[in-house]
VEXDRENLUM-999401 format. One record per residue (C-alpha): z, x negated, y negated. Coordinates in steps of 0.001 Angstrom, whole numbers, padded with zeros to 6 digits, always signed. Last residue first. Example, Ala and Ser with C-alpha at 12.3 -4.5 7.8 and 13.67 -1.06 7.14 Angstrom:
<rs>
+007140-013670+001060
+007800-012300+004500
</rs>
This chain:
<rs>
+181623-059310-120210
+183800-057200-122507
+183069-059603-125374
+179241-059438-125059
+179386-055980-124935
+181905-055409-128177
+180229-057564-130186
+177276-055067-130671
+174862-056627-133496
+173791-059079-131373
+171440-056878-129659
+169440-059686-127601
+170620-063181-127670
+171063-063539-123810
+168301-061272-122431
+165791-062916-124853
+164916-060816-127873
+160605-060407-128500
+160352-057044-126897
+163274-055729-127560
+161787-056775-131398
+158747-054946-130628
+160026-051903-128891
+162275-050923-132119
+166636-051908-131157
+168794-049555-129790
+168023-045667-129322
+171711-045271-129199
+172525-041549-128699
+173469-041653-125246
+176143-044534-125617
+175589-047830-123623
+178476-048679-122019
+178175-045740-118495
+175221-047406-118173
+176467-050507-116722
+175705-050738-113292
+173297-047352-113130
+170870-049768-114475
+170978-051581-111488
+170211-048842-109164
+167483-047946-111657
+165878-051684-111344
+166033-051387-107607
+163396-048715-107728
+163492-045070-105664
+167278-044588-106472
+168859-041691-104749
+168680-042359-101013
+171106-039437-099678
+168344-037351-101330
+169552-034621-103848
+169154-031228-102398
+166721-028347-102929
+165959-025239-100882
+163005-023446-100598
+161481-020391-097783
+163743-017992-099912
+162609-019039-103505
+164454-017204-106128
+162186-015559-108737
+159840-016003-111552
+161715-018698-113273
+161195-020778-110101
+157395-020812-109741
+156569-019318-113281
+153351-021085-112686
+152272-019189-109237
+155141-017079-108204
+156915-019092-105570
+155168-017920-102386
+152660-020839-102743
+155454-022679-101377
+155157-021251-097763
+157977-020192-094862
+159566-017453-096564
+163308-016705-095008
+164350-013519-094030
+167415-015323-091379
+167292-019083-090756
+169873-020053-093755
+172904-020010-091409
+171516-021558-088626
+173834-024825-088814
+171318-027553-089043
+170413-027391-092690
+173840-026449-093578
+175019-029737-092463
+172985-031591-094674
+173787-029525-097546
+171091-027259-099610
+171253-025773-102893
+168978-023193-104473
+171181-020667-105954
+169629-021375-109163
+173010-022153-110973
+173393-024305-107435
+170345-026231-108030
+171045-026557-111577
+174454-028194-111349
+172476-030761-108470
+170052-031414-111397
+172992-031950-113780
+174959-034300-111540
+172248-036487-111290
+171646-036807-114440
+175181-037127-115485
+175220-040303-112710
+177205-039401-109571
+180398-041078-109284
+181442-044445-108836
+182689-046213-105960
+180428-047590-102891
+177335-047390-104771
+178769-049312-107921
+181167-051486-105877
+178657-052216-103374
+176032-053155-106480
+178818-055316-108100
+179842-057215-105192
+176010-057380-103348
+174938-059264-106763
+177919-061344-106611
+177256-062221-103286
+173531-063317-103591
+174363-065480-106930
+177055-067133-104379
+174335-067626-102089
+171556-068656-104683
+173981-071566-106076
+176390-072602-103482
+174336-072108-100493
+170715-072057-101570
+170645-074973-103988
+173379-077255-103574
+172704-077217-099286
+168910-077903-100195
+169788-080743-102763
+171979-082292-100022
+169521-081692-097620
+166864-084132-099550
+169753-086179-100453
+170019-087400-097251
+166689-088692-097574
+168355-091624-098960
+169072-093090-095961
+165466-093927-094846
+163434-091665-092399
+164056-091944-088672
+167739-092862-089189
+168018-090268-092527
+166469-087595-090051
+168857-087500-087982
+171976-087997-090330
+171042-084641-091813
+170424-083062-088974
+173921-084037-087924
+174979-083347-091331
+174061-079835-090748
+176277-079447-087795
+177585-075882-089154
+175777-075113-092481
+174247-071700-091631
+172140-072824-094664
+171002-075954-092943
+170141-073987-089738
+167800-071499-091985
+166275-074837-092972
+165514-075703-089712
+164123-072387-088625
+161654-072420-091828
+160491-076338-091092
+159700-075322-087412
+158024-072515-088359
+155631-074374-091332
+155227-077285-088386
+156279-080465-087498
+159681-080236-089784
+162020-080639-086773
+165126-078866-084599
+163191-079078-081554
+164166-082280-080726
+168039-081170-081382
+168806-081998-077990
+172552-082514-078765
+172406-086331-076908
+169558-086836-079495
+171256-085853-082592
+174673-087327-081505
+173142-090929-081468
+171774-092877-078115
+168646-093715-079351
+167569-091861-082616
+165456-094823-084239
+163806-095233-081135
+161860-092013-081485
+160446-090149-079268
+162880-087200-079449
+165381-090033-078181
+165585-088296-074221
+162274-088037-074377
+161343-091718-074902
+161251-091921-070891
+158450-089266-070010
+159709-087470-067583
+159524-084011-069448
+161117-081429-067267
+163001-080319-070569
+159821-079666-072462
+159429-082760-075129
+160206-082100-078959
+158774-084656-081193
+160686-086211-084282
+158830-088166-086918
+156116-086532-086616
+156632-084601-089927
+159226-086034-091636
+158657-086336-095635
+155496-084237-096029
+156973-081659-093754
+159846-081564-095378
+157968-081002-098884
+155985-077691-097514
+159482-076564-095920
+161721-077021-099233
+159329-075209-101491
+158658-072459-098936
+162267-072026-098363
+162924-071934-101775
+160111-069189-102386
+161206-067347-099025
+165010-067566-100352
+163950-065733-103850
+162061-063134-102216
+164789-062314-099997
+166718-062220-103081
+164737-059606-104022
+165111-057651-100430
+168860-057814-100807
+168340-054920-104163
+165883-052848-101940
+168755-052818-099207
+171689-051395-101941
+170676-047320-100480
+170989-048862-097067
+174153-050753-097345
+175936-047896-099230
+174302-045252-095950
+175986-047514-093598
+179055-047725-095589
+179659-043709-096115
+178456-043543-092192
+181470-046052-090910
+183519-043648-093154
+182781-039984-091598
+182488-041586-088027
+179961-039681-085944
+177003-041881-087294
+178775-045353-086539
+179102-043978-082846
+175477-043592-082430
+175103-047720-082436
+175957-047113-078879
+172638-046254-078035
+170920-049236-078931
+172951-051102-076418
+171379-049001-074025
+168059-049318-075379
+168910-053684-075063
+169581-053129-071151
+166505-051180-070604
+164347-053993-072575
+165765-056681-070435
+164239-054620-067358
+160878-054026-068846
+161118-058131-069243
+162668-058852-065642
+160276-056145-063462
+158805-059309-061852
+156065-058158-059606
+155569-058663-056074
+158236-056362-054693
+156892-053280-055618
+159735-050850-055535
+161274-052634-058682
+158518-051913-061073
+159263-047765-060243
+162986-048457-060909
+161709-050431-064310
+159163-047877-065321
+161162-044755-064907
+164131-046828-066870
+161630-047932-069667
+160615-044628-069879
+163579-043116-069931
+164968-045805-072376
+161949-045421-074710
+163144-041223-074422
+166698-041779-075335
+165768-044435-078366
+163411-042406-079737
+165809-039247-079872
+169024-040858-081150
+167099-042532-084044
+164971-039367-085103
+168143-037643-084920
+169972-040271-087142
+167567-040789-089591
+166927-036955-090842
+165799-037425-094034
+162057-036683-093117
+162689-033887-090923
+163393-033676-087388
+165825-031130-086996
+164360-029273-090038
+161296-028865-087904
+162740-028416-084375
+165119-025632-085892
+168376-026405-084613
+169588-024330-081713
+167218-025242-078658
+166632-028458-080163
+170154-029445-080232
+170891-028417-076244
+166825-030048-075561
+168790-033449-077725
+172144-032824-075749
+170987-032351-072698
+168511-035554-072908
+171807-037259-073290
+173451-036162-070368
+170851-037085-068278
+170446-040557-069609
+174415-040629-068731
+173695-039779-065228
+171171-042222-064718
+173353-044603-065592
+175852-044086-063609
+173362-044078-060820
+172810-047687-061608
+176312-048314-062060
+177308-046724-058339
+174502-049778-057217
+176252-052461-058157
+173718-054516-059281
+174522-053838-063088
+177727-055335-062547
+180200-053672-065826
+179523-054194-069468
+177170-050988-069744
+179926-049139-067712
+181952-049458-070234
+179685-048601-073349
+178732-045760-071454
+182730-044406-071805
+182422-045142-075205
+179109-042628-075707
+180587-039775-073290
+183597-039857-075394
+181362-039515-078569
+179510-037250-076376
+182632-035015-076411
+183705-035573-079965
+180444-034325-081054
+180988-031319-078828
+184286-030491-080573
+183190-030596-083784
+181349-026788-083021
+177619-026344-083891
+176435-027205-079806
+179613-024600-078709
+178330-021747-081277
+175209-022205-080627
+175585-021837-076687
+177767-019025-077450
+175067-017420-079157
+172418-017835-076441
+174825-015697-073948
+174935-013111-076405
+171574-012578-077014
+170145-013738-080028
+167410-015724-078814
+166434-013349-075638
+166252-010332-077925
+163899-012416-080325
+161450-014143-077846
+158350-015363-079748
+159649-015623-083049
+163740-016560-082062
+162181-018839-079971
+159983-020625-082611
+162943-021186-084822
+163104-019413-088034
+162127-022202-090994
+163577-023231-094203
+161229-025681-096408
+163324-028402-098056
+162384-030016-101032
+164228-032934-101582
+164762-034697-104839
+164870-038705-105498
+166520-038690-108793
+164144-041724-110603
+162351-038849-112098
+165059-037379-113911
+166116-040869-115196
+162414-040609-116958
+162953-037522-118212
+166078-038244-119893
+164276-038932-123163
+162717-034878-123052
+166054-034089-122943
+167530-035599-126214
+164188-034785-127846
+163841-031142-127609
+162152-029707-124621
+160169-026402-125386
+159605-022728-123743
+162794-021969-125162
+164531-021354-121186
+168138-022632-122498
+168388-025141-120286
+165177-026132-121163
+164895-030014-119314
+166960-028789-116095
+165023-025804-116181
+161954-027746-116520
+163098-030358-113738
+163630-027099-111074
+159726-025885-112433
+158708-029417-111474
+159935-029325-107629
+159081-026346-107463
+155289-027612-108046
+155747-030075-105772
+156251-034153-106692
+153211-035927-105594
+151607-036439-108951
+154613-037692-110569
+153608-039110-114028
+150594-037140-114755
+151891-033963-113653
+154815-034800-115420
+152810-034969-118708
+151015-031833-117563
+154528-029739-117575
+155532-031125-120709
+152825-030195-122230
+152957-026637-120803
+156751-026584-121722
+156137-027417-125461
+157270-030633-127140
+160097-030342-129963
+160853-031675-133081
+163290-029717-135346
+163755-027744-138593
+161752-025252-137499
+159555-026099-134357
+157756-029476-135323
+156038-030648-132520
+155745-033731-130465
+153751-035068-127799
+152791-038686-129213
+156778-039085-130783
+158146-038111-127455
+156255-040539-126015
+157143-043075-128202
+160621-042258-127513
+160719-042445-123696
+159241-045476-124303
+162302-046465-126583
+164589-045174-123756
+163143-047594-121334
+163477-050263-123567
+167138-049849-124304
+168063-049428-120882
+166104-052467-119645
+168085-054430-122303
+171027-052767-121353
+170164-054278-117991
+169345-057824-119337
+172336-058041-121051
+174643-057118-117715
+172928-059492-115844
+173704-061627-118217
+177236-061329-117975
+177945-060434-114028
+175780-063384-113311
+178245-065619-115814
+181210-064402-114095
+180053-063816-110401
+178790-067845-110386
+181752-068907-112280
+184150-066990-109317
+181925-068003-106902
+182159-071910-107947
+185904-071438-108756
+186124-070504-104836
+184127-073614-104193
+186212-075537-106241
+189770-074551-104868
+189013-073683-101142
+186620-076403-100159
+187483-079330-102712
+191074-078796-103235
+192550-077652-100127
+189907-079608-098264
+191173-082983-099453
+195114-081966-099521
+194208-081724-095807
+192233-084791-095341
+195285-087363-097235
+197776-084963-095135
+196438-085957-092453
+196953-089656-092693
+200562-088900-091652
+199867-088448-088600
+199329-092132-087861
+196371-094300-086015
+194875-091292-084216
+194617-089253-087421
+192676-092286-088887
+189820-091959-086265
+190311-087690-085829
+189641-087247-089506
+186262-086900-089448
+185511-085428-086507
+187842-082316-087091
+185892-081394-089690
+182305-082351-089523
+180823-078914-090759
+183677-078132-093131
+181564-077767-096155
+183850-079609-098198
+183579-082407-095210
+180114-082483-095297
+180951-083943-098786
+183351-086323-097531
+180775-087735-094641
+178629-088017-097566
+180651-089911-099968
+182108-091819-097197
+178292-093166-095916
+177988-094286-099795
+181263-096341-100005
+180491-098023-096282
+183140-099263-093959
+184509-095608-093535
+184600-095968-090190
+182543-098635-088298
+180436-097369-086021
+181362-096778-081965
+180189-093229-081920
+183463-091798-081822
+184171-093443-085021
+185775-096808-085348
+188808-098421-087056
+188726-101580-088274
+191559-101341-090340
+190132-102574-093612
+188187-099027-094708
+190932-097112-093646
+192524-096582-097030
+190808-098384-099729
+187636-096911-099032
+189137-093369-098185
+190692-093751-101482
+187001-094480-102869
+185962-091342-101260
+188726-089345-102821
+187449-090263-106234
+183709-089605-105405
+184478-086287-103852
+186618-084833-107070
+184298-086513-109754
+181349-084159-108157
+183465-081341-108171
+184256-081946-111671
+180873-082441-112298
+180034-079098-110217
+182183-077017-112299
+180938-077718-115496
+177186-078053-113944
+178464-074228-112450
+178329-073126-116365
+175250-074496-117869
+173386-073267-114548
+174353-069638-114928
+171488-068829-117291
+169274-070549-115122
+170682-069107-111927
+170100-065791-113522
+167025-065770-114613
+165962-066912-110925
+167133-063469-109854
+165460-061720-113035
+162260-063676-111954
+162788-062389-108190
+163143-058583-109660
+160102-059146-112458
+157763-059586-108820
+154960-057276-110638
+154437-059045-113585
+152968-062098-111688
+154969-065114-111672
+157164-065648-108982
+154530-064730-106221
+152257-067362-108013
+155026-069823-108142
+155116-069565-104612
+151970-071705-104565
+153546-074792-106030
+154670-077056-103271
+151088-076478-101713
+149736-078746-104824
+150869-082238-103776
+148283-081552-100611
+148921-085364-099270
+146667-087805-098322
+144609-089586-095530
+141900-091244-096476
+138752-090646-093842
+136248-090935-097024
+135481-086844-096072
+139458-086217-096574
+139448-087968-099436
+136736-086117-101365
+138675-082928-099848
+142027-083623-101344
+140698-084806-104794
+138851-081402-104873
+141551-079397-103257
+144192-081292-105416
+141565-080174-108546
+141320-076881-107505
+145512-076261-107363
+145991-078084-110263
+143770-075342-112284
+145469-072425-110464
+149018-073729-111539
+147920-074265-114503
+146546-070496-115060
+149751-069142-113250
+152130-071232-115577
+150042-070477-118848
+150788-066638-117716
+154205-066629-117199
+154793-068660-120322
+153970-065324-122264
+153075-066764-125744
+148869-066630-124935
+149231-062841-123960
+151339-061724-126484
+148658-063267-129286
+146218-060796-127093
+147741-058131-127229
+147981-056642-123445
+145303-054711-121492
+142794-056791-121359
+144379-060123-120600
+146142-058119-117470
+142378-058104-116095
+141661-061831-116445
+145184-062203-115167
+144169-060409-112234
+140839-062030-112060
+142620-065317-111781
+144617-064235-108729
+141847-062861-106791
+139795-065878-107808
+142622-068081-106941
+143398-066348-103231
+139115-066665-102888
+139622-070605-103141
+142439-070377-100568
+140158-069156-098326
+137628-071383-098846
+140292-074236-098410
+141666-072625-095387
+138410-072645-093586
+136825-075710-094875
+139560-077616-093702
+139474-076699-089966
+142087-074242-088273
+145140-075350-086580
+147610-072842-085575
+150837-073776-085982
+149476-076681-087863
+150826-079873-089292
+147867-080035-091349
+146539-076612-092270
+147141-073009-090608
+150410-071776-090831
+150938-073390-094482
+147867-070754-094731
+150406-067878-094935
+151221-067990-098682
+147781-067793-099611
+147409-064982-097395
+150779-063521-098560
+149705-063912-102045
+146369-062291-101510
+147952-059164-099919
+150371-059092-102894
+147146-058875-105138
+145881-056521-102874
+149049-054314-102905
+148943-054106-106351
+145572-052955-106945
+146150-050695-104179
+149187-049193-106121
+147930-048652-109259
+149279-050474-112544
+146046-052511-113739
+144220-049454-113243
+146649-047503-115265
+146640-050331-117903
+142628-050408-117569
+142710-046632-118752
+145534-047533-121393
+143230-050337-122919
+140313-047904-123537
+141890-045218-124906
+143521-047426-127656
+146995-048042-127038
+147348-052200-126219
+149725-052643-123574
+153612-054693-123614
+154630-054933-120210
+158624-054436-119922
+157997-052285-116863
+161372-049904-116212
+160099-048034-113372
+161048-044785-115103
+160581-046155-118559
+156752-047654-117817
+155760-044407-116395
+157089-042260-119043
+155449-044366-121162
+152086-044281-119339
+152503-040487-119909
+152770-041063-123427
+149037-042600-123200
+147240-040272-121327
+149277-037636-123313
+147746-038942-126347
+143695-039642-125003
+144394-035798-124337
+145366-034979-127393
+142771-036875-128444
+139959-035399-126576
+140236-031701-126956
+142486-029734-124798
</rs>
């Protein structure tokens, strides 16, 4: 192959690559450019820079209020080398991508400001530090914008996308909400405000306009209710029906309309960013095509030992009959080319997550045959493959759970449970002894790598703990606790033997990737709202042991919080002293329940109006990025929970079975496909690997994890609304169309969202 052909499928293949994990990264093509791209795009490139991030991150641990205090010139040198790191990967991603791209792409003027105001608060920072000034490090705030901005987090940007695009619509809502509170808490005014009634507390009730405004909008979230209403509920009955027809409205009529707008308009764009993503990725596919091509006849082709080394490229890792199964998928017809309409589903192809399963004869049937397949050691398989002895340790599993909940000193209940640890190591040597070890405790298999690590830690832990126990001065206590949470653990079998508890488990696994990017969204928010906390109120509440004799103890040490519900609930702890501290508070907030006593706290030892400092945190993260959170989970439940296999999919597993190839979980364990069966791969046939002949030591099946990126689970949304033969749009003007005006030429999308 002479140089540019293969400077071409250097650079197709980084198509391919960009369409199956749907980058939107616009590269320069020469040679040059594509070799840096590839750099720019490996793994340990981008698990440094994601290293870096979580060190720079991390240091809120480690500076002023400490954790674990360590002195300035630590943390600032090593947030210093976090910016170079940073830097030179923008530096590098300047040198792959055109350069007037470069200088419109807001991401990267945001990370080079955002570097630049980060030295000079260091600077200022540090020149006051050495004058003995105290000040504040403005600039911490900002460092999650780093994790936001790089091109590898475009997940958490797509999440923050879309509570920008839905903002227009919830501020709708939210005025009207807003109007809602503030007009029932001047009828609260008027109502009660002349009785002189007091709270439990001994204040005045509902004296004070801007105290009612709160207390009614804790009230939505239903934190304070009873409390509330108990001081004008005492004086007549009938005032309840002024707090009911409250909560009816605000809690269950405008913050259902807040989901509902929130689903809505995140169901919308999301939906024009993922055709979008569609579109793009099947442009690449087309360039690629376009570098590989040719002409066969009257039509454009690219040749199987092309194709071949572009996948090579692409998917180093995959086997080799793992790529002769995609060829036959790709030339159905067996041409020795790929036309164009499959070569564009290669990417999709990819994205299948395919098993190859290598069949094994168990070691005892090797080394003792007759003894194997005797008669006796047949019924044994056939009783350990039958239903019924799944049933019978699901029986043995419940009837555990029983005894679990009973006296653990009584001393029949300890040998109870030695019994059922016995029975369960039967029934993993029982499994082993008719499963093949290997395909018994393969890569996919979850559940028998679960059952067995959990039955031998609780042996040991159970050896350890009756053997701790005989020596009567040490405290067995934490090996102990850790034998009572293994037998929990063991319980959590059940979900596997039920056929629909294991459809859900399995939905909720295969959607985790998707919850993991708004898990990057809630540690940026959290961040944010932790480093300014701490600004605001750290010191201002101290947590004393609860031996502590000291007299200001029982007030957190703070006057301000004398005899008020915060102090006589002990929520000393609850404080922003620390980046910990700050990050298990806020989790409180979002949990809502007794947040305005928090709230309230910290106003007393603050000011009042730093109530709007939770305020803002409850309006952010739980009815903006919560709701955004559940209408994400909605439509990727319903997708994984509901729809049927993708054509792609369905076509490789059509192909397996055509080739007589095709595995099922169950048949993997049943001893059926143990007889005349090749153990190695290299058995296949060299490059006709497939095509040559059946595999016997080989079986394929389609992962129970299908999607390997959370982009392609998303895709799978709304794919079914894109036809196959629209190539869309050119690159560049994908490109250059924002999500919402994008393809305007196809009313019918925007009008079915």
């Amino acid at each position: 192959m002479d140089d540019s052909a293969r400077e071409s499928l250097l650079l197709a293949a980084a198509y391919v690559f960009d369409a199956q994990y749907n980058r939107n990264i616009p590269f320069e093509t020469s040679p040059q450019a594509v070799r840096l791209y590839y750099l720019y795009n490996h793994w340990a490139m981008q698990a440094s820079l994601y290293l870096f991030i979580f060190v720079d991150l991390a240091l809120a641990v480690f500076e002023e209020p400490a954790v674990y205090p360590l002195p300035f010139l630590v943390t600032s040198l090593i947030e210093v080398l976090c910016l170079l790191v940073f830097f030179g990967r923008l530096v590098h991603f300047a040198q792959v991508t055109p350069r007037l791209v470069f200088w419109k792409d807001t991401k990267n003027i945001c990370i080079m400001i955002t570097i630049l105001l980060t030295l000079i608060d260091l600077i200022i920072y540090g020149a006051l530090r050495i004058s003995s000034i105290r000040s504040v490090r403005w600039s911490r705030p900002m460092r999650p914008l780093f994790l936001i901005n790089f091109a590898e987090s475009r997940q958490i940007r797509r999440a923050f996308r879309s509570i920008r695009n839905t903002l227009p619509e919830i501020t709708y809502v939210f005025l009207l909400f807003t109007f809602s509170v503030l007009m029932f808490s001047l009828m609260a005014l008027k109502l009660f405000g002349d009785r002189n009634l007091r709270t439990v507390d001994g204040l005045p009730y509902f004296s004070n306009y801007l105290a009612i405004v709160f207390d009614m909008y804790v009230l939505v979230t239903t934190a304070n209710s009873p409390d509330v209403m108990m001081p004008a509920y005492d004086v007549s009955g009938w005032y309840s029906l002024f707090f009911i027809t409250y909560i009816v409205i605000n809690t269950y009529i405008f913050m259902s309309v807040f989901l509902a707008v929130v689903y809505n308009n995140y169901r919308k764009h999301l939906k024009n960013e993922i055709r979008k993503l569609a579109y793009m990725k099947r442009r690449k596919m087309i360039e690629a095509f376009n570098l590989l091509k040719v002409e066969e006849g009257a039509d454009f082709v690219v040749h199987a030992d092309k194709w071949k080394l572009l996948v090579k490229l692409v998917a180093p890792d995959i086997s080799a009959s793992h790529r002769e199964l995609l060829l036959r998928i790709s030339d159905e017809e067996q041409k020795g080319s790929i036309d164009k309409k499959s070569f564009v589903r290669l990417a999709d192809l990819l994205n299948i997550q395919v098993i190859t399963v290598k069949v094994h004869s168990h070691p005892l049937d090797t080394w003792f045959p007759h003894l194997y397949n005797s008669a006796p050691s047949r019924f044994i398989h056939r009783i350990v493959q039958h239903k019924g002895f799944v049933w019978l340790y699901d029986v043995i599993i419940l009837i555990n759970a029983v005894f679990i909940a009973l006296d653990e000193k009584n001393p029949y209940i300890s040998y109870a449970e030695w019994v059922f640890l016995c029975l369960y190591i039967v029934e993993i040597l029982l499994k082993l002894y008719t499963y093949e070890p290997r395909s018994f405790f393969g890569r996919n298999q979850f559940w028998n790598w679960f059952d067995t690590s959990i039955i031998i830690a609780a042996l040991i832990a159970t050896v350890l703990n009756s053997t701790l126990r005989s020596v009567r001065i040490y405290n067995s206590q934490q090996v102990l606790d850790i034998v009572f949470i293994l037998r929990v653990l063991r319980l959590i079998r059940i979900v596997d033997s039920i056929q629909r508890f294991r459809v859900i488990m399995n939905t909720l696994i295969n959607i985790m990737p998707t919850m993991l990017t708004f898990g990057g969204l809630a540690l940026v928010v959290y961040y944010m709202f932790s480093i300014v906390g701490m600004e605001i109120f750290h010191g201002k509440v101290q947590f004393f042991a609860r031996n502590a004799t000291a007299q200001h103890a029982a007030y957190c040490g703070n006057p301000a919080l004398k005899d008020t519900t915060f102090a006589r609930a002990k929520y000393c702890k609850n404080n922003f002293n620390d980046i910990v501290s700050s990050f298990i508070v806020l989790m409180e907030l979002t949990v809502v329940n007794q947040w305005h006593v928090l709230a309230s706290g910290f106003a007393l030892v603050t000011h009042q109006a730093a109530k709007l400092y939770f305020i803002t945190f409850h309006i952010v993260v739980v009815i903006m990025i919560i709701n955004i959170f559940v209408a994400f989970i909605l439509e990727a439940f319903f997708v994984e929970y509901s729809l049927e296999k993708s054509e792609v999919e369905t076509a490789i597993e059509k192909k397996i079975q055509e080739l007589g190839v095709g595995i099922q979980e169950d048949d993997l364990l049943d001893g059926k496909l143990l007889d005349n069966m090749e153990t190695s791969e290299n058995d296949l046939g060299g490059e006709e690997g497939i095509a040559a002949k059946k595999p016997k030591g080989l079986m394929f099946k389609i992962a129970s994890k299908r999607y390997r990126t959370v982009d392609a689970l998303l895709q799978r949304m709304f794919e079914a609304e894109i036809p196959p033969e629209e190539e869309g749009p050119s690159l560049d003007e994908i490109l250059n169309l924002s999500p919402d005006d994008a393809y305007p030429k196809n009313p019918t999308f925007d009008s079915a969202a």
